[in-house]
N, C-alpha and C positions, 0 to 999 in steps of 0.2 A: 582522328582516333583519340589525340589526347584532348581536343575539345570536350568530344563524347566522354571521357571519364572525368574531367573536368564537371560536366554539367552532370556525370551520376554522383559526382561527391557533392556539390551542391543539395541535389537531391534527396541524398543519403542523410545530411548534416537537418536539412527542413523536415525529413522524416521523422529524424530523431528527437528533433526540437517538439515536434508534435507528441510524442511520445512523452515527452518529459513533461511537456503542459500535463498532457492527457493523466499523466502520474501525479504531479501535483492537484489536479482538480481531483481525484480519487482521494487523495492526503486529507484533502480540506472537506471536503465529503465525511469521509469517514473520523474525521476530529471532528464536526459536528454535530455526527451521527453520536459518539459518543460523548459529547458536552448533554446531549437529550437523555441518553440512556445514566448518565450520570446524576443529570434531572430527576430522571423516574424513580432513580436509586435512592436516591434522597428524601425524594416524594414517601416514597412505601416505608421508610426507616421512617420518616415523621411519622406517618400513619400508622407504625406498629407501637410506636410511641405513646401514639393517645390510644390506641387502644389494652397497652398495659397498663396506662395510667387510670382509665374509665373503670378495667377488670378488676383492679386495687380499689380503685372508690368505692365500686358497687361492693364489691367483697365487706368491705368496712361498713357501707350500709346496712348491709345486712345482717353481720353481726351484733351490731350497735340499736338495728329493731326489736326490739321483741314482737311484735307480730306477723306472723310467717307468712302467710297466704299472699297478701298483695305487694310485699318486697318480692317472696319468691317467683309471683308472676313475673314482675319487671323486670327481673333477675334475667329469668328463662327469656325473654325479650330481648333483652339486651346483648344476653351471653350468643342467641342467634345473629345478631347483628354483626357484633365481635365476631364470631367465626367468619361471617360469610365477608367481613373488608377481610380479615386474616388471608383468607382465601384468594381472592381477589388478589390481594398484596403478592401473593407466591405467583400467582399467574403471570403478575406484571413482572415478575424480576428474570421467571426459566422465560416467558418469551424476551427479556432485553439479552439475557446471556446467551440464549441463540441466535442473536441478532447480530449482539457483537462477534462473536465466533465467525458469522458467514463473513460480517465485515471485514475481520483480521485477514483470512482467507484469498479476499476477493483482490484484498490492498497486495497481500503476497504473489497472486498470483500475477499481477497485475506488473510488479517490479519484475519477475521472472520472465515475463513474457517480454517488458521492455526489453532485458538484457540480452533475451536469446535474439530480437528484430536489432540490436544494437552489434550484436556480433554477426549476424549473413550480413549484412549490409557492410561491414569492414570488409570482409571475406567477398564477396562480390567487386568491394573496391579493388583489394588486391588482383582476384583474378581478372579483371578489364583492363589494368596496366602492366599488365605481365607478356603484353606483344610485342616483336621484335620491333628494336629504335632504329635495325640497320634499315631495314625495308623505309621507313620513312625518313632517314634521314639520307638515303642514297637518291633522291631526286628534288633538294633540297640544296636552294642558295644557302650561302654563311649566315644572314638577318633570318632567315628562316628558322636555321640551325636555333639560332641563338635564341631568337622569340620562343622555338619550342623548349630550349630547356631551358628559360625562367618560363615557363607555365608549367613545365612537367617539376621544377622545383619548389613552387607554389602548390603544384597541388602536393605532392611529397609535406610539405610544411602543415598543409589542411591536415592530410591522412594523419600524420605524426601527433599532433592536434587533438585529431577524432582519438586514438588510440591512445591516447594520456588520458582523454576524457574517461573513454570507456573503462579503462583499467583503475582509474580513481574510483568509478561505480564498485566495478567489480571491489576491490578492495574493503569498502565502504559498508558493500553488503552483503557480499559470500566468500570471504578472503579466503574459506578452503576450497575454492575453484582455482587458486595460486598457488598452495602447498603443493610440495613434489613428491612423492610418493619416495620415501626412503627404504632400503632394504631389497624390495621386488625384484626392481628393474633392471633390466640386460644390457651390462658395459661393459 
């Protein structure tokens, strides 16, 4: 029996580690997911750049012509050009900002769901060693005795361990799942 929760806290603890990878590869993902979107952002500021700079030139061009006809074609040429990167430019930035959004989202939701697999797995810990000690220690030498509680201490030390970890999490990232609710409550 306390092997068996011995090897679920094992279990629990490799679970979680996995969780934590799996979190951090989402981290580093989504940093640079947006090192790229920061890219693009910059990209499209550059390009609105020259293109207020081109619409100021040609603008001065034109004034600076006296004859209308083949500036103002160029003009009209140009000024389509101008709109459609313009264009182009907004497309690139509402599809990065809904990119990032699902990203923000994905990362959250992703911490959340660590915490809530981070807490059944405590809670599963607890309820496995919650079986009576007498039953197993009533047909049990002294070296028995004694072997089992350094292992049932050991894992006690693991648990206590896991629940420092967890609770540094919790703290770290939703410290109002800790607040107590003052006022309400029936004392």
């Amino acid at each position: 029996d306390l092997r068996r929760t011995n090897e679920q806290l094992t279990e629990s603890q490799e679970q979680a580690r996995s969780f934590q990878e799996e979190l951090k590869s989402l981290t580093t993902k989504h940093t640079r997911e947006m090192e790229v979107l920061r890219k693009d952002r910059d990209h499209a500021v550059h390009v609105l750049e020259e293109l207020n700079g081109s619409m100021g030139g040609k603008r001065r061009s034109r004034v600076g012509s006296g004859s209308g006809t083949l500036t103002a074609a160029a003009a009209s040429t140009g000024s389509t050009e101008v709109l459609a990167r313009y264009q182009e430019v907004q497309e690139i930035v509402r599809r990065l900002t809904a990119e990032n959004k699902i990203l923000r989202q994905q990362v959250e939701e992703a911490q959340e769901e660590l915490l809530t697999q981070s807490l059944q797995q405590g809670q599963s810990l607890i309820r496995s060693s919650e079986k009576s000690w007498a039953s197993e220690i009533d047909n049990c030498t002294k070296e028995e005795v004694v072997e089992l509680l350094s292992k049932e201490k050991y894992a006690n030390e693991q648990l206590r361990k896991y629940i420092d970890d967890l609770i540094t999490r919790i703290i770290e990232r939703h410290p109002s799942l800790l607040e107590i609710a003052s006022g309400g409550g029936g004392s």
